[in-house]
Each structure stands twice: as C-alpha cells, then as structure tokens.
N, C-alpha and C positions, 0 to 999 in steps of 0.2 A: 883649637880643638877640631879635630877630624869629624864631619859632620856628616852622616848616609842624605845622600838623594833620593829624592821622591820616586816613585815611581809611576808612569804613565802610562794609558794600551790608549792608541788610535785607534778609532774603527771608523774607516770611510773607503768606499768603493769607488770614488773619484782620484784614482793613482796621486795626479800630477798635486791635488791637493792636500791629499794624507803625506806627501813626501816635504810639502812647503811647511805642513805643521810640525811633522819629527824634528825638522832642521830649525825653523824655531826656538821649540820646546829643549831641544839638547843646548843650543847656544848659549840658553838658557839657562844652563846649570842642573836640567832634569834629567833622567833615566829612562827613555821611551821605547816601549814597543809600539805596534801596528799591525791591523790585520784589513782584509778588505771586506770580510762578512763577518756576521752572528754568530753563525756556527764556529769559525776559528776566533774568534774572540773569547768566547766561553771556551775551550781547548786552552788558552793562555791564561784563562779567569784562573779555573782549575787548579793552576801552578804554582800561581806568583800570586799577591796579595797587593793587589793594583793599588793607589794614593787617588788617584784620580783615574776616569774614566772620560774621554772625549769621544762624540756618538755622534756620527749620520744620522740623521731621523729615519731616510728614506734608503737601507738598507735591501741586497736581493733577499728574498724571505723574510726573514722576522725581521721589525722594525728594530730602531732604534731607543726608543723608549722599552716597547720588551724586553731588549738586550738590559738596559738600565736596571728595570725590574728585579729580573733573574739576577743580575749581580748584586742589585743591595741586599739582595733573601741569601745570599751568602754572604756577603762582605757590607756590611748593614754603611760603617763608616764612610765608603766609598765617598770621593766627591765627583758628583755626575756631571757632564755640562753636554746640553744636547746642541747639534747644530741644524737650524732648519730651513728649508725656502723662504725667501722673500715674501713676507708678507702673510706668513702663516701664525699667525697668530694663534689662534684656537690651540694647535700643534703645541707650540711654546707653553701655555698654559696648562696642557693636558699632562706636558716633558715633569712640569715643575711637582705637581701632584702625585707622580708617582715617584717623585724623591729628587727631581734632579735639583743641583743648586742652584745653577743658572743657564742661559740657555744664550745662544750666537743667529741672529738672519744673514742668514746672507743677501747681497755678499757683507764680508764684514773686516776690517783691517788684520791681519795677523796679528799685529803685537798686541791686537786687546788680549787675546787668545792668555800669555802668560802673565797678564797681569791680575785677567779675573781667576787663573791657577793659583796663585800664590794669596791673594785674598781668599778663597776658599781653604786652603790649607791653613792659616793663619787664622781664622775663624774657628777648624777642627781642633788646632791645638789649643789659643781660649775657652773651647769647651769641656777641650779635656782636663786640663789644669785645671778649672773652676768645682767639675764635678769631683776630681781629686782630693782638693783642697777642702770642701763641703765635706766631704765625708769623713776626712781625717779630723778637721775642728767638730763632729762630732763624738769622733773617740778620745779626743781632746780631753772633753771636760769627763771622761769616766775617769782619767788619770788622778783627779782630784778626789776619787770617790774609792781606791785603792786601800782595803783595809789592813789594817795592823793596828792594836795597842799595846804589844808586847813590847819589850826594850829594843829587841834583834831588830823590831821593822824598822822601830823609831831611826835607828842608826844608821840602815838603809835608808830611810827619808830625807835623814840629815844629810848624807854623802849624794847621793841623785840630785837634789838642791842645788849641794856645792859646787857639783863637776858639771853639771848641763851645761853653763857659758862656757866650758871649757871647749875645745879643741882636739885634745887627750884623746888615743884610744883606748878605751874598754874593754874588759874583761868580764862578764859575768857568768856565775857557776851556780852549779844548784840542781837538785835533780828535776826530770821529768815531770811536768806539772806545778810547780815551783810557782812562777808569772813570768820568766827570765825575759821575752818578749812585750811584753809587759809594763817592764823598766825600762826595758830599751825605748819604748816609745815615750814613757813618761819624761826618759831624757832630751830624746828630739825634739819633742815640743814643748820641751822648757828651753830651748838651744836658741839663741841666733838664726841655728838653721829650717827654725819651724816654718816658713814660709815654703820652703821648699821639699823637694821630696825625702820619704822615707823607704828604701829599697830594701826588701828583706828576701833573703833562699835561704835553702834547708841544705847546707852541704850532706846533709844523710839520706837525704831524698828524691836527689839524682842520679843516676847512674854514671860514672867515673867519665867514661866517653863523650858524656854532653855536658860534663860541669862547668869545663874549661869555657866553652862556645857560652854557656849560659852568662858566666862572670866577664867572661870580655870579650865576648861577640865574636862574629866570624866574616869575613869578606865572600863576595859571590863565587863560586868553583871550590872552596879550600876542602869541601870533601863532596861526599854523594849525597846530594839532599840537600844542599848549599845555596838554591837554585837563587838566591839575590844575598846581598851585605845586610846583615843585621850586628845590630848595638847590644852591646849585653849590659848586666847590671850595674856594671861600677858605670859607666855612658850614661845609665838614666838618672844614677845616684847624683850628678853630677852639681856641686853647692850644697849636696843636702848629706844625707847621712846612710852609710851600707852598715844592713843587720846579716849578721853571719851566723847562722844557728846551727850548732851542731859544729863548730867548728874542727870539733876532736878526729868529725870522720871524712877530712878531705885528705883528698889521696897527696901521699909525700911529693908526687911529681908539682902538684899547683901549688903545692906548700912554698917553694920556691918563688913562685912567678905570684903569691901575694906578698911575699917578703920584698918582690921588687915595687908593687904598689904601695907597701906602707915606707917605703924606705925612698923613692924617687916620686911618686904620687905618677908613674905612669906605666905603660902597657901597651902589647901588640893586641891585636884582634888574632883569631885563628885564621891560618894562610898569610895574615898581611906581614908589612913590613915597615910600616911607620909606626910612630911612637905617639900616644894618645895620651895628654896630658890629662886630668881630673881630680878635682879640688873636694873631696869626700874625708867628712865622719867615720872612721869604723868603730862599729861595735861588735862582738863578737861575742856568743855564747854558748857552754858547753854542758849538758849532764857528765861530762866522763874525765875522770883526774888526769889533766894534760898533764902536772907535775910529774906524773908515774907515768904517762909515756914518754915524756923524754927521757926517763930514767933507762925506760924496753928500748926505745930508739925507733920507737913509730910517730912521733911527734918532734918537731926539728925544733930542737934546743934555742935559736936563737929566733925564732918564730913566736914563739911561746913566751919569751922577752919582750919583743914587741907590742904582741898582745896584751901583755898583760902592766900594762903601765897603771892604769886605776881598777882595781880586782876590785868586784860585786861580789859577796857571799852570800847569796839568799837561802836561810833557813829550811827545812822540808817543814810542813804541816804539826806533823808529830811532835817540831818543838817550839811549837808557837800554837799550842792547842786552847790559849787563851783568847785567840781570834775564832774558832771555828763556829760557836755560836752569834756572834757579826754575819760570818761568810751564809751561814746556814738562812739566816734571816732574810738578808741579800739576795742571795738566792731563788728564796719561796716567792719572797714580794713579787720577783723577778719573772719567772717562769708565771705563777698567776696570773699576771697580765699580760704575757706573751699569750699564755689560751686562753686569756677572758675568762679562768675562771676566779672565786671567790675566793677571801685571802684563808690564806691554812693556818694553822696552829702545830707546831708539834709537843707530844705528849710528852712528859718526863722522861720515861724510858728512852723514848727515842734518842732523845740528845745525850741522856746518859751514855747509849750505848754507842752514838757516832761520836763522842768525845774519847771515850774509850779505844776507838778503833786506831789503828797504827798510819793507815789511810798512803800508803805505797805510791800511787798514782797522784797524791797530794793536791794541791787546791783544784786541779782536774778534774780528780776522781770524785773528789767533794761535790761538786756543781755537776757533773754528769749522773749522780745519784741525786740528789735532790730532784735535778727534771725528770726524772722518772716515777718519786714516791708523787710528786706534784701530779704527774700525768695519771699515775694508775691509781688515787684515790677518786679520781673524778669529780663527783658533787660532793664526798663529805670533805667538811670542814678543818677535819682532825688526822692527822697522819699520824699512826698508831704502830704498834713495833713490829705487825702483822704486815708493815708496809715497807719495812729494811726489804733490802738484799739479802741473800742466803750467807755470804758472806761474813755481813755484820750481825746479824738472827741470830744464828748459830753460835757467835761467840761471846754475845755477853747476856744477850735477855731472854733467853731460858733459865738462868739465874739469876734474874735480876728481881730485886728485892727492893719495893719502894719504900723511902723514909717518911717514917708518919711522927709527925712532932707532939708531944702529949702536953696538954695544956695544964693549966696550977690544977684545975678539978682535975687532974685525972682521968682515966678512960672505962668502956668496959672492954676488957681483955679477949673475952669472949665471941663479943659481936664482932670487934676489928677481924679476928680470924676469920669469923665464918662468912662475913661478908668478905674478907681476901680471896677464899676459898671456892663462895659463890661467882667471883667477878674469872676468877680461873677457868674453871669449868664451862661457865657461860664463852667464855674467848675461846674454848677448842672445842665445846659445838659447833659455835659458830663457824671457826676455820675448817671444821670436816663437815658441814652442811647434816650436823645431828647425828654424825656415826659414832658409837657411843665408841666400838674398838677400836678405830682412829680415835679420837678424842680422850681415849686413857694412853696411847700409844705417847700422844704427843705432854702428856702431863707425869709419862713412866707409872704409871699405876696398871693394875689389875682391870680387869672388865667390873668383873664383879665388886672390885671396891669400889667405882665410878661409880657404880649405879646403885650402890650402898651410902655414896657417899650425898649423891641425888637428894635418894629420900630423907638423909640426916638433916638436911638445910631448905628441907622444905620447896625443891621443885619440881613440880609436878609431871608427870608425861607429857600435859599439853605444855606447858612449859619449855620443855627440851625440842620437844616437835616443832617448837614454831622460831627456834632460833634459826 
C-alpha cells in the first residue's frame, strides 16, 4: 500500500548544517523543507501542515523556541525538536516546556536526528489510535442500549447480529432520522473489524468537486490548492470499515470509480497514477429510493447491485410508535443530566399527543424535541402540553380529552365537570398571564362567558389575578 511521507520544515541559519540535515531527513524516506529564519518559516507554516518541526534555538530575530510556540498555537499536533549549544541546558529545558518533544546539543551525530523523528511520529500515531479507539468503545456499549420492542426492530436485531462477522457489503434505507448510522456502527463493532477504524462522509454534504479528493485523496500539484499528497477516506478505512451516507446523492461520474473499489478493492488518488490497494468494509446508506433511480437513470444499475448485497429496511417512527414511549423516556433521563437538572415526568396529554404525532423528522426529530421541553421547563418537574411545540399543540391537545376511569361506587357527574372545567380555565390564565380575552380566545369562548363562567365555579378576582 502506497503510504504519504511525513513532512518536515528545517529552520537553521547555519547553511552548511541545515543542508546536512535536509539530505539526511530525505534519504530517509521524508518530505523536507527549510528556511534560514523565523519569519520564512512561519510563511511556509502558513501553507503546508508541517509533521514535524526541526529548530535552531539561536535563530536572527525571534528565537527558536518562539518559532515553536507560534506553530504549536496553530498546529497544536506538531512534533517540535529544538537544537541547542553545547552545554545549554537551561535552553533544552525551557525548548521542552513550551511544547517541544525533544531537544539535540550540539554538536550531535546526524543520524540521531531521524531516529528521534520517527520515534516521535510513532508516539503521535499511538496516541491518536488510543484516543480514537477510547471514544469509539464508548459509543460501543450505547449500541447495546438501541431501543426497539416492536417486531420490525426485533428483525432488524436479528439480521445486524447475523451479518456483523460477515464481510458482505451493506445496504441500509430508511428515511431521514431513522438511526441508519447507527446500525452501521452497531455493525462495525460487532465486526472482526472493531479494532480498527470506522470511516464515515456524507456523499450529500460535499460539494461534487471535492468528493472525489475526499474519498481517495489527492497527490501534491494535482490542482490549485493541492499544495502537499493527502490520503482520503477509503486510505484511513484501511482493515476497518467505509460508512457511505447518503449514498443516492454521489455524482454518476464517482459512481464509476466506487464500482471499481467494491469490484478490485483498489484506486487512484486525484492527479496520481498508481493503484492503491485497501482492504475495507462498505456500508452504505440512503433516505432516497435507489430502486427508482436506476429506473430514471440517475443511479447506475449495476452499482446499486453491488450495494445492495445484504438490504437494511429500517422502519420510520410512525410505524414502530410502540417504541416512542422507551425513546421519550430515554431521552428525558438523558438530557436531565446532561443539564443537572431534576428528573421530569411527562403528563398524559403530553405522550398522548407525541404518540399521535406523524413525527417526519423521525427518532431525530423525537429527541431534538424532548431537549427542548427538558430545557424550556427549567426547575418544574412536570412537562405539561403547554410545553409541546406548535406543531404538536396545535394538533391534537386542544382537543384532547382525558380518560377518567369510574370506579364500582360511581362518580359525581357534576363535580368531575366543574373541576374539568376549573382546571381549563385556570391553564389559559395562566398561559395569557390573567388576560381574560386571550384566555377565552384560547378555550373559543365569549368574554363574557369566561368571566360568567369564573363566577359559576367559584373563582374569585383574587383568584384569577394571581394565576
């Protein structure tokens, strides 16, 4: 596999030295610049996205460690290695503190020079693997925590199970807010390939002209802006697994040149000319019927084949509305203790009328409303139907009518009303802050029946005034 070199910037104002280390450092398999001051070193900072940084201490103008400085407040990763006089110790110490890795006296033999380069890179990259790995084992175990009790999920469960050891690529469809990414991960890290990476792009959320360079990378010059080789996604995918979302909206021209990845498992970079082997998972997922475009002829028939070797169907919300009180619960727990605050309750209405709802935006839209009623009731307890969106308000709990269960005694008929009646009234004082003509407005009544109706059930002026 075709592997990008590092890249280097020298900065030493002793010619014959900074010319012994480039020659080094390149023999050595890296990609080096050089400059002989500060100021042109930051000009090349600027550019390119250095690997490593090699530094004169004793720089004209701004030191070498300054230089250091200012580049890690850009390029935080950077690996620094300062070089200093004989015997300066102090210096060395000061180098380390402000970020360097490690530091050279001189004089000091050349070939330590790429030995402690490649130890330092080789440290970056166990660190970055480590923090990766960390973060992914903990989205790991939410996989396990993926609700459904409906049959449609169950089936989904059974099938994700089945197919993770596999090999197979994937197909999953569903609309917009569905989990589609979701499964894709609960696959990977049931896979073989959990150890290693999981690579995911939005084919709808790049623009055409960068998709290509994003997916398989580009070599130095191959356009304007090019200014060093970069590795694209399937290069990092590389043992582990490529998530392809949105797959419906990549342009016909790459449609092609992934039919040669799933078909050869290899690929050019953009400008290059050799062929890049890479041992990748695909998964792919779309909200948009591929079947009917290949029908249109916006989606290549024999692409769509490929793809679709083991098809995911995941249900919208709407018909798996036997989960939405799980998700909802989930949810609240959820968000509560992202703000510290106290756990909520939701009201009957409430769930009445988010079960009701058609919910478009689907387990999304679900959980993006919930953090909101969570947010905008604050300290109370109770999330009340005063606390829906207009969307869902509007549509079912202006008529919503609670079930009251009448026990062997019986009821009085009477009271249940007028306390239904009281408990009315009282909610659209409250929400119009005691406007009696907002608060008939909002229950479709008269003025004057409101305030007729007030005094039939016995609330008082001061009553009203202090809702």
């Amino acid at each position: 596999m075709d592997i990008t070199r590092e890249q280097i910037l020298v900065v030493d104002d002793e010619e014959e030295l900074r010319r012994s280390i480039v020659e080094i450092l390149t023999l050595d398999g890296f990609e080096v610049d050089s400059a002989a001051t500060a100021e042109d070193a930051m000009d090349k900072i600027s550019q390119t996205a250095y690997d490593v940084l090699i530094t004169d201490h004793n720089l004209p103008g701004k030191s070498g460690v300054d230089l250091l400085e200012e580049t890690l407040a850009r390029l935080p990763e950077t690996i620094g290695i300062v070089i200093t006089g004989y015997g300066t110790i102090e210096t060395a110490v000061q180098a380390i503190k402000k970020g360097a890795y490690d530091y050279l006296l001189k004089p000091f033999k050349l070939v330590e020079l790429p030995i402690m380069v490649r130890k330092g890179l080789k440290e970056r990259r166990l660190r970055f693997e480590n923090q990766y790995l960390r973060s992914q084992l903990k989205e790991k175990y939410a996989f396990d925590n993926i609700i459904g009790t409906g049959r449609s999920m169950h089936r989904i469960f059974e099938l994700v199970d089945t197919v993770a050891g596999l090999n197979s690529t994937i197909l999953i469809q569903g609309e917009t807010g569905t989990g589609k990414e979701l499964i894709a991960k609960a696959i990977h890290f049931n896979s073989p390939r959990k150890d290693q990476k999981m690579v995911s792009i939005n084919c709808g959320a790049i623009p055409e002209n960068l998709l290509e360079s994003e997916l398989f990378g580009h070599v130095k010059g191959a356009f304007t802006g090019a200014v060093q080789t970069r590795i694209g996604r399937f290069e990092q995918a590389n043992n582990g697994t490529m998530f392809l979302d949105e797959i419906g909206n990549m342009p016909q021209t790459l449609q092609v040149k992934l039919l040669r990845v799933l078909q050869e498992r290899e690929f050019e970079r953009v400008g290059g000319n050799s062929n890049i082997k890479v041992d990748v998972r695909i998964i792919a997922a779309t909200s948009s019927n591929l079947e009917q475009m290949v029908k249109d002829g916006t989606f290549r028939e024999d692409l769509y084949y490929r793809l679709n070797v083991i098809p995911i169907n995941l249900p919208p919300l709407r018909e798996r509305r036997e989960d939405i009180p799980l998700l909802i619960q989930r949810f609240v727990l959820h968000f509560c203790q992202t703000h510290k605050l106290e756990t909520k309750t939701l009201s009957p209405q409430v769930m009445k009328a988010m079960m009701a709802f058609e919910w478009p935006g689907n387990v999304r839209q679900l959980e993006n409303i919930v953090e909101r009623m969570v947010a905008l009731t604050g300290n109370r307890t109770a999330i009340m139907p005063i606390d829906l969106p207009p969307e869902i308000q509007n549509r079912d709990t202006n008529n919503y009518v609670p079930s009251i269960e009448i026990p062997e005694e019986g009821i009085n008929f009477q009271n249940v009303v007028t306390d239904m009646e009281r408990e009315l009234i009282l909610q659209s004082l409250r929400k119009t802050n005691g406007n009696k003509k907002l608060a008939a407005k909002l229950l479709n009544l008269k003025r004057t029946t409101l305030i007729e109706k007030i005094k039939r059930i016995g609330l008082t002026e001061h009553m009203t005034a202090a809702v």
